[in-house]
C-alpha positions as CSV (number, residue, x, y, z in Angstrom):
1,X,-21.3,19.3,2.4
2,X,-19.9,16.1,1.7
3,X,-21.9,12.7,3.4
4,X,-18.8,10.8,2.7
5,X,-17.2,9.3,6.5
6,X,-13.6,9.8,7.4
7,X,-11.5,6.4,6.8
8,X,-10.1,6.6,9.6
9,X,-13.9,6.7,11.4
10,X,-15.6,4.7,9.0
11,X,-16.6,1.0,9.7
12,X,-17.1,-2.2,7.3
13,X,-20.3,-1.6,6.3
14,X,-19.4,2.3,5.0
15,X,-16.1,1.0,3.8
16,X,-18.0,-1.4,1.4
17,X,-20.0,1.1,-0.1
18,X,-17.7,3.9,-1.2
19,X,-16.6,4.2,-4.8
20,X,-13.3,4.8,-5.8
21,X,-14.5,8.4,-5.6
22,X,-15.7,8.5,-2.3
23,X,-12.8,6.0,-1.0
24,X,-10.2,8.9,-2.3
25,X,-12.3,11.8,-0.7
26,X,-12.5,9.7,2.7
27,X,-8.9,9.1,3.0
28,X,-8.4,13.3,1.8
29,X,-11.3,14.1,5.2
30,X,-8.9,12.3,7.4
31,X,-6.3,15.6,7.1
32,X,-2.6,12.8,6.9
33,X,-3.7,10.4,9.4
34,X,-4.2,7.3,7.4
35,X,-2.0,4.1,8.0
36,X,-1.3,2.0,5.4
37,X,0.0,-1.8,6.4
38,X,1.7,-3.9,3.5
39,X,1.6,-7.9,3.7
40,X,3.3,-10.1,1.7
41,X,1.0,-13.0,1.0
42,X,3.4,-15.6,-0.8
43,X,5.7,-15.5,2.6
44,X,5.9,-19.8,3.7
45,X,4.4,-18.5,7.2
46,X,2.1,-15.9,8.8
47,X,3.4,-14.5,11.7
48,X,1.1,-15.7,14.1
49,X,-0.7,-19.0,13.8
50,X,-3.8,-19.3,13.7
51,X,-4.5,-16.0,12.1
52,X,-3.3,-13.9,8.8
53,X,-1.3,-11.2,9.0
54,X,-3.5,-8.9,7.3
55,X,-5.9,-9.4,10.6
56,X,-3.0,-9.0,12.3
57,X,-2.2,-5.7,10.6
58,X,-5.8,-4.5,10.9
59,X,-5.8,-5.3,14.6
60,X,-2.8,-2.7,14.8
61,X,-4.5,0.3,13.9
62,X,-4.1,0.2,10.0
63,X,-6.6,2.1,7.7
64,X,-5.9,0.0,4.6
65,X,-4.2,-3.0,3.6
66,X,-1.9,-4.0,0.9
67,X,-1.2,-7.3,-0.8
68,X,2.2,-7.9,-2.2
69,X,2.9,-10.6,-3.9
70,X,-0.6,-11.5,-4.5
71,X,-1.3,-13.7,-7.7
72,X,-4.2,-13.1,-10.1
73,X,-3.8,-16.6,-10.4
74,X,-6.8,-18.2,-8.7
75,X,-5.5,-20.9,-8.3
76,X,-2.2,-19.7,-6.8
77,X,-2.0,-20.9,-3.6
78,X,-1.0,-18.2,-0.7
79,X,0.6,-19.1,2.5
80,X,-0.4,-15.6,3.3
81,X,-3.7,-16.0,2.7
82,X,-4.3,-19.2,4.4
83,X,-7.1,-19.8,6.8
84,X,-8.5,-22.0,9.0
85,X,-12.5,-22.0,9.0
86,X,-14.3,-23.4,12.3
87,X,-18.1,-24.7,11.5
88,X,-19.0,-25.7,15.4
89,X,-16.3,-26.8,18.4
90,X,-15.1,-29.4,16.7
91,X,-15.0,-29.2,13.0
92,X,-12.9,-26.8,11.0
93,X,-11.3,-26.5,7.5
94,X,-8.8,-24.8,5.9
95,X,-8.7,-22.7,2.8
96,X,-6.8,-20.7,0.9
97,X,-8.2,-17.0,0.6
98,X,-8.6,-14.6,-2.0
99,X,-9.8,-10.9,-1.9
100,X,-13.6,-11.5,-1.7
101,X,-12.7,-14.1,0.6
102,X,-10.7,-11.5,3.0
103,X,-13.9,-9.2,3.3
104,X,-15.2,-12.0,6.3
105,X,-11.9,-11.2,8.1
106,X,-11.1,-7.6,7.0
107,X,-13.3,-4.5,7.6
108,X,-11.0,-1.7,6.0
109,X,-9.8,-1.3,2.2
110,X,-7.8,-3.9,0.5
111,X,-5.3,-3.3,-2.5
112,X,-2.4,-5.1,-4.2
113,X,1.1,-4.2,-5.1
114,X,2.2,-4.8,-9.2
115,X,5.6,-4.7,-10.4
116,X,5.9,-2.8,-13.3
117,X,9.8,-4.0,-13.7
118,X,11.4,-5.6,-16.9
119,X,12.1,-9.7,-17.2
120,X,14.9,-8.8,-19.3
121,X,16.3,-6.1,-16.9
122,X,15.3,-8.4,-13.4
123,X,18.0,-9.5,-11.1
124,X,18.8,-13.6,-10.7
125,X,18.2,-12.9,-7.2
126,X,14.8,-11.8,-7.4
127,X,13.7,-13.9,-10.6
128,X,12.2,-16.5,-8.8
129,X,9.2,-14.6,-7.2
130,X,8.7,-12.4,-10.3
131,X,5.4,-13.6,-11.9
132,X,3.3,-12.9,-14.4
133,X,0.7,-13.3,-12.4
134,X,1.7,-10.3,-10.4
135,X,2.4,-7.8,-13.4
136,X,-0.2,-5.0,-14.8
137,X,-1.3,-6.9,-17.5
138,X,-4.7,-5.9,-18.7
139,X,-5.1,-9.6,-17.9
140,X,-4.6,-9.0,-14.0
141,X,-6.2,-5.6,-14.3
142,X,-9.2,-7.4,-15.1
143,X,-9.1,-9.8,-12.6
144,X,-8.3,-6.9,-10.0
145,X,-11.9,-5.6,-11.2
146,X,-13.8,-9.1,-10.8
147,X,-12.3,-9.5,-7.3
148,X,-12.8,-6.0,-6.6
149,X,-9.7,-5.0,-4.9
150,X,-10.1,-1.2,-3.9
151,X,-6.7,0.1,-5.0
152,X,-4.0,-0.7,-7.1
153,X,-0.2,-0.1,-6.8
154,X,1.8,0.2,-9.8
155,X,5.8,0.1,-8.8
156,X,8.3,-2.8,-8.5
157,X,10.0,-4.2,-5.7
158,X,13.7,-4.9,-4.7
159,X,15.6,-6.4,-8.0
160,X,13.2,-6.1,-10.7
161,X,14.4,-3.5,-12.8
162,X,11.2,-1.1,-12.5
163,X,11.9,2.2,-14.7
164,X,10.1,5.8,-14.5
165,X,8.6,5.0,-17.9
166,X,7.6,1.3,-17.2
167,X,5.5,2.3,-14.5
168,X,4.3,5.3,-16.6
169,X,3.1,3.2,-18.9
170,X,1.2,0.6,-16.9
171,X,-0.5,3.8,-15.4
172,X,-1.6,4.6,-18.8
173,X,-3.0,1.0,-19.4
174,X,-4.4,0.5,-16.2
175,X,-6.4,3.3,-16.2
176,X,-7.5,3.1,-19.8
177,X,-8.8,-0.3,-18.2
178,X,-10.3,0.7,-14.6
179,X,-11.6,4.4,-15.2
180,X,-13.0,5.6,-12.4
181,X,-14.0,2.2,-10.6
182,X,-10.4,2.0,-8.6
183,X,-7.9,4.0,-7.3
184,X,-4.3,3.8,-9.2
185,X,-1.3,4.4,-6.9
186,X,2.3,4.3,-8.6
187,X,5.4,6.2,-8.4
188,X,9.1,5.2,-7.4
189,X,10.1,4.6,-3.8
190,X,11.6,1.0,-3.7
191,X,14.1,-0.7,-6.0
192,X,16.5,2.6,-6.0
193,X,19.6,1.0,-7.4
194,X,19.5,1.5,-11.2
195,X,17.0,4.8,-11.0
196,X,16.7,6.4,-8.0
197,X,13.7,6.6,-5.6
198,X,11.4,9.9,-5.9
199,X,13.3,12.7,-3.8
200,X,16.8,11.0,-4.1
201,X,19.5,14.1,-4.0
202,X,20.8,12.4,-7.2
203,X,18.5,14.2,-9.5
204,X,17.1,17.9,-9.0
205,X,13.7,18.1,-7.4
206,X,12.7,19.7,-10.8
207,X,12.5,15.9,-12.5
208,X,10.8,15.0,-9.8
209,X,8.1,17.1,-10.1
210,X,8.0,16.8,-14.4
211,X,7.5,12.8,-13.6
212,X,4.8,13.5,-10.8
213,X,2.8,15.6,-13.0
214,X,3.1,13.2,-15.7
215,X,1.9,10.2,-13.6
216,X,-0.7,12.7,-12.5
217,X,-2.2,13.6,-16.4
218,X,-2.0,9.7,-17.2
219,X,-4.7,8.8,-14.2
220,X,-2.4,8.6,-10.6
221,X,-4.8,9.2,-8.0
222,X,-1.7,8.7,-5.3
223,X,1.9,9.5,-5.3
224,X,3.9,7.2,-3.7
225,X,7.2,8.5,-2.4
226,X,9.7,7.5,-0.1
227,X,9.7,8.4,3.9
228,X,11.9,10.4,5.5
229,X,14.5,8.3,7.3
230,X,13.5,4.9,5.5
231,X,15.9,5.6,2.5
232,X,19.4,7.0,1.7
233,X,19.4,10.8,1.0
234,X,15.5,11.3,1.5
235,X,14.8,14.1,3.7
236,X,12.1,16.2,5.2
237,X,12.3,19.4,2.7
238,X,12.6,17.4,-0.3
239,X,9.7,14.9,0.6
240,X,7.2,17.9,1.9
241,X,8.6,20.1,-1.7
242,X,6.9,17.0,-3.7
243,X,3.9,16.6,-1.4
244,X,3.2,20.3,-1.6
245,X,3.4,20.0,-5.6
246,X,1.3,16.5,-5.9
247,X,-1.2,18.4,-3.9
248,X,-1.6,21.7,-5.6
249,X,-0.5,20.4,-9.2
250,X,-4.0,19.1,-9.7
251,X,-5.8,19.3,-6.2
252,X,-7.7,16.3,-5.2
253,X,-4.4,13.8,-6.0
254,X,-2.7,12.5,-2.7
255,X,0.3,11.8,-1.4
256,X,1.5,8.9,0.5
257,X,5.0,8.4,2.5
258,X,5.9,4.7,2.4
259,X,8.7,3.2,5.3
260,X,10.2,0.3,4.1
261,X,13.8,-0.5,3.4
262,X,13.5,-2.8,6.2
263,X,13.4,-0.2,8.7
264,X,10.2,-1.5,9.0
265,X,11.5,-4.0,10.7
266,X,13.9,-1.7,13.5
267,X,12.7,-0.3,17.1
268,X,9.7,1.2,17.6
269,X,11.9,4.8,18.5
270,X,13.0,4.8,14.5
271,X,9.4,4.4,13.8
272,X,8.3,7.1,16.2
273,X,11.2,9.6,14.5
274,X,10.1,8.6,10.8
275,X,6.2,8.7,11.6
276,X,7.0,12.8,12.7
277,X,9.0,13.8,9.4
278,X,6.6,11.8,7.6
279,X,3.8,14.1,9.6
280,X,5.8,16.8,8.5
281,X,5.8,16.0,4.8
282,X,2.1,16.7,4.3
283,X,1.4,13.0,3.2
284,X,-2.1,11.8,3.2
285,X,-1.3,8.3,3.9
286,X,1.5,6.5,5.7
287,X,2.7,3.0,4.4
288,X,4.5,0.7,6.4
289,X,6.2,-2.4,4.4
290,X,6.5,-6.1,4.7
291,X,10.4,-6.7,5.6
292,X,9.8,-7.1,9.1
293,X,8.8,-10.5,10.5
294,X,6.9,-13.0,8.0
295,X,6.1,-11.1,5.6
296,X,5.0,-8.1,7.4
297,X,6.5,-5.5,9.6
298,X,7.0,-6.0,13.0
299,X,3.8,-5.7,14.9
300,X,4.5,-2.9,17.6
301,X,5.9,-0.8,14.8
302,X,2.4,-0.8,12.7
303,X,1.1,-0.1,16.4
304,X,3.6,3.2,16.8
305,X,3.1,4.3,13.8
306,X,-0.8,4.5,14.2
307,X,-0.3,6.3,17.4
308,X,2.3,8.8,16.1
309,X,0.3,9.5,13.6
310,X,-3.2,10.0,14.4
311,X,-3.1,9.3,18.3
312,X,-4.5,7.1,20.6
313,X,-8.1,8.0,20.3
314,X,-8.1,7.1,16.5
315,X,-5.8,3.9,16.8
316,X,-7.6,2.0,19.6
317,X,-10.7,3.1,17.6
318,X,-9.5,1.1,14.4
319,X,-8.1,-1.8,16.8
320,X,-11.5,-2.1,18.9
321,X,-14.1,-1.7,15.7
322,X,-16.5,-4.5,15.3
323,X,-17.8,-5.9,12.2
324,X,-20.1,-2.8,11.9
């Protein structure tokens, strides 16, 4: 019988010594109730002063955290990531944080968000955020190692021209790169315009499932995929179809439902409906994005779609931990 804790029991101190192994087998023990919050860190302004919104997430009832838009610069500087240290009563400082920095603020898994999309292929509009800094370069992937980030994401937001194969291939790399000492998320569920999202009615569910099982042999441990309600055309029976394949193509893989598409960022009754289908999908995780309010999603949505999800026993657990 396994000794590994379910994530959404576990505390700092168990978080911090899982493997990538044992991180992927605590999220599976959890039977779909993990939450996934997404932050984006190079936003001018955290939501609430005086604290990050990653704290802000956590204090929400998120499992896990993910950085978008986070540098492997180190010297980038990240609004998102800016804190204010306090020595005694009256002194303080202020300093901008990186992922090793985060683990005095953050007790639960931290991962960032690369864009697998194509300069050449990139919308003006988007051009201006798209680093290289923020690309799976083996470059980045190293640095992802050094700062020990728990998870990576390999996809491409709004505008950058990610492709099926693009992100294909950075799986390839990055795991060529990271073996077995991080978790590699990717698929397509974001950034629908040119190829359509996973489960999009455009294509038959048939492709879907030849892509999945290729991201799969090349070294996914996740399969990210679109929730039900969040996107145009995405349903319940085509979102559960892939889930159910993810899951019994090569059993151990997961499956996460991501809402974004700014819905995020709507009432806390269209979170409530979405957090159900996604229930109903099978998914192991359930992502919430970052176009809600400074670079996160709106609070009381994070909040509802804890509670929705895994109840309130499990939520106000996750809010109330202490650094144990």
């Amino acid at each position: 019988m396994s000794n590994v804790t379910r994530l959404i029991n576990a505390h700092r101190t168990q978080i911090e010594a899982m493997t990538a192994k044992e991180l992927k087998e605590s999220i599976l023990l959890s039977e779909g109730r993990v939450i996934l919050a997404q932050n984006y860190v190079s936003f001018p302004t955290a939501l609430c002063l005086g604290t990050t919104n990653a704290e802000l997430s956590q204090a929400m009832g998120a499992d896990m955290l993910l950085f978008n838009g986070y540098s492997l610069d180190e010297n980038a500087k990240q609004s998102g990531l800016y804190v204010h240290e306090f020595s005694n009563l009256k002194d303080s400082s202020s300093s901008y944080y990186r992922i090793p920095d985060m683990r005095k603020l953050i007790d639960i898994p931290m991962g960032v968000y690369l864009e697998c999309g194509d300069m050449e292929d990139i919308s003006n509009a988007y051009s201006e955020t798209f680093r290289k800094y923020r690309t799976p370069s083996p470059e980045n992937i190293k640095k992802l190692l050094e700062e020990k980030a728990q998870y990576v994401i390999l996809g491409g937001n709004p505008g950058t021209g990610v492709s099926y194969d693009a992100v294909l291939n950075a799986v390839r790399s990055t795991k060529k790169l990271v073996g077995d000492d991080m978790l590699i998320f990717a698929g397509k569920w974001e950034d629908g315009a040119t190829e359509p999202v996973i489960g999009d009615p455009i294509k038959p569910l048939q492709f879907y499932k030849d892509y999945i099982k290729e991201l799969i042999d090349a070294g996914t441990d996740v399969i990210c995929m679109s929730m039900p309600g969040s996107r145009w055309g995405i349903d319940v029976d085509s979102i559960r179809e892939l889930v159910t394949f993810t899951h019994t193509y090569k059993p151990g893989t997961l499956a996460m439902s991501f809402l974004d598409g700014t819905i995020e960022g709507s009432d806390v009754d269209t979170v409530r409906q979405c957090a159900l289908w996604s229930k109903q999908t099978g998914a192991d995780i359930h992502a919430i994005g970052d176009a809600g309010l400074s670079g996160m999603s709106v609070p009381e949505n994070i909040y509802q779609l804890a509670l929705s999800i895994k109840g309130r026993w499990k939520t106000w657990e996750r809010m109330a931990a202490s650094r144990r």
